[in-house]
C-alpha positions in Angstrom: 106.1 176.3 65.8 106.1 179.6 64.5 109.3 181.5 64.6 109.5 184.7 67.1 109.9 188.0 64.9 110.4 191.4 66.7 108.8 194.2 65.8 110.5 197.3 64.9 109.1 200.6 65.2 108.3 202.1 62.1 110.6 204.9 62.4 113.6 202.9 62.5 112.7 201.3 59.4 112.1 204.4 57.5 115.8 205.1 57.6 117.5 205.1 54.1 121.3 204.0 55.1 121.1 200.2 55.5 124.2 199.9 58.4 122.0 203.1 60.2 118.7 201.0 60.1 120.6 198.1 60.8 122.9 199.3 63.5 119.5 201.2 64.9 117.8 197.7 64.9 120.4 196.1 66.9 120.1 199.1 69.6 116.3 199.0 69.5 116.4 195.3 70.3 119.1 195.5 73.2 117.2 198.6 75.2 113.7 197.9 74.2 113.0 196.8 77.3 114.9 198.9 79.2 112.8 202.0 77.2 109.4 200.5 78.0 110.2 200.0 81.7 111.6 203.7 82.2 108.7 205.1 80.0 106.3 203.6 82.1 107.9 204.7 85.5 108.1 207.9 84.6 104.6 208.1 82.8 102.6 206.2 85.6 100.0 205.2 83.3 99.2 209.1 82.0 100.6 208.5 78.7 100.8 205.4 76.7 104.6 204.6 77.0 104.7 203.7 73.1 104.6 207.1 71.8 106.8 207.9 74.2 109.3 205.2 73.5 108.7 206.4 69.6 109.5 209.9 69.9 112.5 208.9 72.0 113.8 206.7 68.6 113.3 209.4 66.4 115.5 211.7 68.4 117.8 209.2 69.0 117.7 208.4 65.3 118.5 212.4 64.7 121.7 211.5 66.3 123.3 207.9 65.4 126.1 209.2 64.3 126.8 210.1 67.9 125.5 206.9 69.1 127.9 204.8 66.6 130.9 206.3 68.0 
């Protein structure tokens, strides 16, 4: 069987600071869903809810300082 590997965005690994990308991992993984499922209420198939859900992580990215604390 082959083991289950997530994805992660692209944007969250371009991040230099290893415990940033790593706590922004951990967040990505625990709200993904959550993310995807308010993207695509709100988008009601107009959009594709990935870029979306993308631009949303680099803004949240902007501010994981806030998010740590």
């Amino acid at each position: 069987m082959i083991p289950f590997i997530p994805i992660i965005p692209f944007a969250i690994l371009a991040i230099d600071d290893d415990d940033d990308r790593q706590f922004m991992t951990s967040f990505y993984l625990k709200y993904k869903r959550l993310m995807y499922s308010e993207a695509n209420k709100i988008l009601q198939g107009q959009r594709d809810p990935e870029d979306v859900v993308q631009a949303s992580l680099v803004k949240l990215i902007e501010k994981v300082s806030t998010l740590r604390s």
